[in-house]
N, C-alpha and C positions, 0 to 999 in steps of 0.2 A: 492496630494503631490507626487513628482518624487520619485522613489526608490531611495537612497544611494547609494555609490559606494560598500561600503559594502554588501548591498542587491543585486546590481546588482553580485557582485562576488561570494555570497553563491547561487545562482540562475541561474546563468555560472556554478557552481561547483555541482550543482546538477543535473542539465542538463548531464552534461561528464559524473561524477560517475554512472548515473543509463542506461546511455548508454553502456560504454564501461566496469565497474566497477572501482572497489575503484583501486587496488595496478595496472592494466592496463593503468591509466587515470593518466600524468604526469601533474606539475603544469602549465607548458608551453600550454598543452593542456587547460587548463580553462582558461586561460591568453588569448590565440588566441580566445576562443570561446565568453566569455564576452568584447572582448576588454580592456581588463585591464593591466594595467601596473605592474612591479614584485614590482615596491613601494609600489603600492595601496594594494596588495598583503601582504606585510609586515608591512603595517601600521595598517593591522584589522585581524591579525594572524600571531603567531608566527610559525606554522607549518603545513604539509599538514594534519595531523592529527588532525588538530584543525577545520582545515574547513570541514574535513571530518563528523566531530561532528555537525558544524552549519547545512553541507549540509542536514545530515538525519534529524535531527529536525524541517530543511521548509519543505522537505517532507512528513514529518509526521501530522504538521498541515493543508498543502495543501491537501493532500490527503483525511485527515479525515472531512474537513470544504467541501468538494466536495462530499465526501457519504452523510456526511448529508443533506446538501441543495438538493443534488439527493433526497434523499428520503425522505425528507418533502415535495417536489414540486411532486411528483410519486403516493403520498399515504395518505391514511387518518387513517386506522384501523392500531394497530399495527401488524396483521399478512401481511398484505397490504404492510404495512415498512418491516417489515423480507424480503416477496417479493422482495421488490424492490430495497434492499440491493443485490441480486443476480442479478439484472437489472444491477445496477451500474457498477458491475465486468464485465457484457456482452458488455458494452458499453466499459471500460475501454479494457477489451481483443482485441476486434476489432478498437480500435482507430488505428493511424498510427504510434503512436510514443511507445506501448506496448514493453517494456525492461524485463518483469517481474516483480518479486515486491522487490525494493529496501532494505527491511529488510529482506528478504530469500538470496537475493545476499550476504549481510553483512554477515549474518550467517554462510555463504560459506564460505567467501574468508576471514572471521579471525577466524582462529581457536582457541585462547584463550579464554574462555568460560563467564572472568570476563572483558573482554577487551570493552572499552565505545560504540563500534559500534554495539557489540554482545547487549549489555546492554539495549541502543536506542534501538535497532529492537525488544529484547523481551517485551519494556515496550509499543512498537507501537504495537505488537500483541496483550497484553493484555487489551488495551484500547478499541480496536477492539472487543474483547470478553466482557468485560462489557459495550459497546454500545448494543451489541448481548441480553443482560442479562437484560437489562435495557426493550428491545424493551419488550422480552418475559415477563418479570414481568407485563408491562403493558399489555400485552396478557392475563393477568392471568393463567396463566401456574403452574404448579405444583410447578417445581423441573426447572426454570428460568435458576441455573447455570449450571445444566446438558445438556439442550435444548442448552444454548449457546454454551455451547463448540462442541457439538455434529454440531452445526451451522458453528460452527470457520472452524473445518475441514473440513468441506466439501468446505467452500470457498480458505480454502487452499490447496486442494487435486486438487480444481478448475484452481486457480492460477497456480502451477507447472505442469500440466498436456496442459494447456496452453502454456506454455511456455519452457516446455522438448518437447512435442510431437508436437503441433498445428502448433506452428511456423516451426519446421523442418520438415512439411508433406507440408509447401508450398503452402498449399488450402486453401487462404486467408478466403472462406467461413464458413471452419472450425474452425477459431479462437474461435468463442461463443459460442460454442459445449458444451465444460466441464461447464460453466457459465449455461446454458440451463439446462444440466441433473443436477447441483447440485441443481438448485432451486426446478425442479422435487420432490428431497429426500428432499429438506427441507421441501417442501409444504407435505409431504406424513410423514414429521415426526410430523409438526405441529398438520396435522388430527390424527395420535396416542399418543400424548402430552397430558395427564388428567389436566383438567382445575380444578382451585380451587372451 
């Protein structure tokens, strides 16, 4: 079944936002980029604010239906998946189209702390962390929501370190870098993790 015009415009609209960002990215700009017309526009949102909502929410499920099929197809053991959860990020860092991660953007660029965007990215973060929670439970791991969070950061320490320093050092070689050393500490936290 073809996308919607709908579909096609929350997907233009996410494409712009996580390139250029939210308040940068005018509607003309997603208009030109999807080929869509300012009616089509108006007929499946009332404001750029609305699609800015649709926008994170394909992102969010793209994103997360893309780690997992990564890491079902990468791995069998659950420390194997933990692994290969930091695989994912390496490949994502080095792809060509690497913007950063569009809920750390969001974070940024609206500063009101209850505001829907802020909202999205926190509940996309912690979905991330009890995937994280989930894997190590199945690891038999101790203390599960400890390991995960202690997991989360490091793939976010990953993600921004990637994308403050890697990209602006130009050495396209070093995009995977930070992805490489956090799987490093994850794997080294795994082995210090008291199993039940």
């Amino acid at each position: 079944m073809p996308p919607s015009r709908r579909d096609e415009l929350i997907d233009a609209a996410m494409r712009v936002f996580y390139r250029y960002g939210f308040h940068a990215t005018s509607l003309d700009d997603i208009l030109k980029e999807g080929g869509i017309s300012r009616m089509t526009l108006y007929n499946h949102f009332k404001s750029k604010d609305e699609l800015i909502i649709a926008a994170m929410r394909r992102r969010d499920e793209i994103f997360r239906n893309r780690l997992m099929k990564f890491v079902e197809s990468k791995a069998r053991t659950p420390r194997e998946q933990i692994a290969a959860v930091f695989d994912f990020h390496e490949e994502w860092f080095t792809g060509n189209e690497f913007c950063g991660c569009m809920f750390i953007n969001a974070a940024a660029e609206f500063s009101v702390s209850d505001s829907a965007p802020r909202r999205i990215a926190a509940e996309h973060k912690q979905t991330i962390v009890r995937y994280l929670r989930d894997l190590c439970e199945q690891a038999e791991l101790k203390d599960p929501d400890d390991t995960a969070e202690q997991l989360n950061i490091l793939l976010e320490g990953a993600i921004v370190a990637t994308r403050v320093v890697g990209q602006v050092s130009g050495d396209a070689g070093k995009m995977g870098a930070s992805a490489q050393l956090a799987k490093r500490m994850a794997l080294d936290l795994l082995d210090r993790s008291p199993t039940n």
